[in-house]
C-alpha positions in Angstrom: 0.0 0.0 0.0 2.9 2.5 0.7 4.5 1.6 -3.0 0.9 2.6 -4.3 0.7 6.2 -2.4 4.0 7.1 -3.8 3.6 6.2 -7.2 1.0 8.0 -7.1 2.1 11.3 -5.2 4.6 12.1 -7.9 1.5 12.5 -10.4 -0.3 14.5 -8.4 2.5 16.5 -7.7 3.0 17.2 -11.4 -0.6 17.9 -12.0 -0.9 20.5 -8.9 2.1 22.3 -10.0 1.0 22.3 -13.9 -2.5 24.0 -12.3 -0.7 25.9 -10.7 1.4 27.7 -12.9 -1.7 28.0 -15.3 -3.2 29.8 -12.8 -0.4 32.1 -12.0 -0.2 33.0 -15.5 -3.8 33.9 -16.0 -3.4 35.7 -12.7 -0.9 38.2 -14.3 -2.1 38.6 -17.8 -5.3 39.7 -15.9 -3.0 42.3 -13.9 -0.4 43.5 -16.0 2.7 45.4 -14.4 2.3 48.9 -12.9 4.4 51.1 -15.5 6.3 52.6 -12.3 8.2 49.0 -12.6 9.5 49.8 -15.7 10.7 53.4 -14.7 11.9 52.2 -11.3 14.4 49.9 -13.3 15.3 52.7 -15.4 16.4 55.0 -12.5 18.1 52.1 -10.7 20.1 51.2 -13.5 20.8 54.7 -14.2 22.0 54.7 -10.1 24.4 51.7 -10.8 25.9 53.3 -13.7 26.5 56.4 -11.8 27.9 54.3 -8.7 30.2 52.5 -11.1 31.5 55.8 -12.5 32.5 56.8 -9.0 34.4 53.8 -8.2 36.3 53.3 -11.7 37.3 57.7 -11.0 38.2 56.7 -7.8 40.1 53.3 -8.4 41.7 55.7 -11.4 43.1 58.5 -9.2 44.8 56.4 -6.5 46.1 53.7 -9.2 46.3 55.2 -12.5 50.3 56.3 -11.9 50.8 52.8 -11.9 49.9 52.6 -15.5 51.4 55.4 -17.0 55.0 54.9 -19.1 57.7 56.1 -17.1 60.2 57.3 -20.4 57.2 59.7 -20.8 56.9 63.0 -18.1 53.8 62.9 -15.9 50.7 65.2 -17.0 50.3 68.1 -13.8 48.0 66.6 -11.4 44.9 66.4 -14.0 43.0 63.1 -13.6 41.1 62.1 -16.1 37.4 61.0 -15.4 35.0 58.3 -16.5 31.9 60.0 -15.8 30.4 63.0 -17.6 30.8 65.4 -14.5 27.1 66.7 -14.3 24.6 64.9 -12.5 22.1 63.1 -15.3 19.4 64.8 -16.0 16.1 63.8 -15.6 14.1 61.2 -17.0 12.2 62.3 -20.0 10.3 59.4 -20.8 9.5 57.4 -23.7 10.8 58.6 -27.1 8.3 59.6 -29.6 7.9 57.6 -32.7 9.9 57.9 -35.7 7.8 59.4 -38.7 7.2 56.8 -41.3 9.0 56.5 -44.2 7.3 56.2 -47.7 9.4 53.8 -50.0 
């Protein structure tokens, strides 16, 4: 009798899940995803980009002597930077649409 109820659990398991997954599916067709997801992976992206910036400038200052030919003379304290210098501005949304072309 034990044999029997496993065989059979691992069926049922695989149908419940299957249902399952259907469900969740309909669940979030029916609900599609705020827009403020998108835009909230936009500016978080943007923030990791800036953050990056910051640490290759900063990793650059203290080691970029280290890469620098010594036959040539050394440039008068003027690091160069990754990053644009301004703060980004802000998000202006999505693009408009090309105008179509004729052919």
């Amino acid at each position: 009798m034990d044999d029997l109820l496993l065989a059979l659990s691992v069926p049922a398991v695989v149908v419940a899940s299957g249902v399952y997954a259907v469900c969740d599916c309909r669940r979030q067709r029916r609900r599609p995803p705020s827009p403020y997801t998108r835009r909230a992976g936009r500016l978080a992206s943007r923030d990791a980009l800036i953050l990056a910036e910051s640490v290759v400038d900063s990793a650059y200052a203290a080691l970029g002597r280290l890469y620098t030919d010594p036959a040539t003379p050394h440039p008068a304290a003027h690091t160069p930077t990754v990053s644009c210098g301004a703060d980004p501005s802000r998000d202006p949304g999505p693009s408009r649409p090309a105008p179509a072309r004729r052919p």
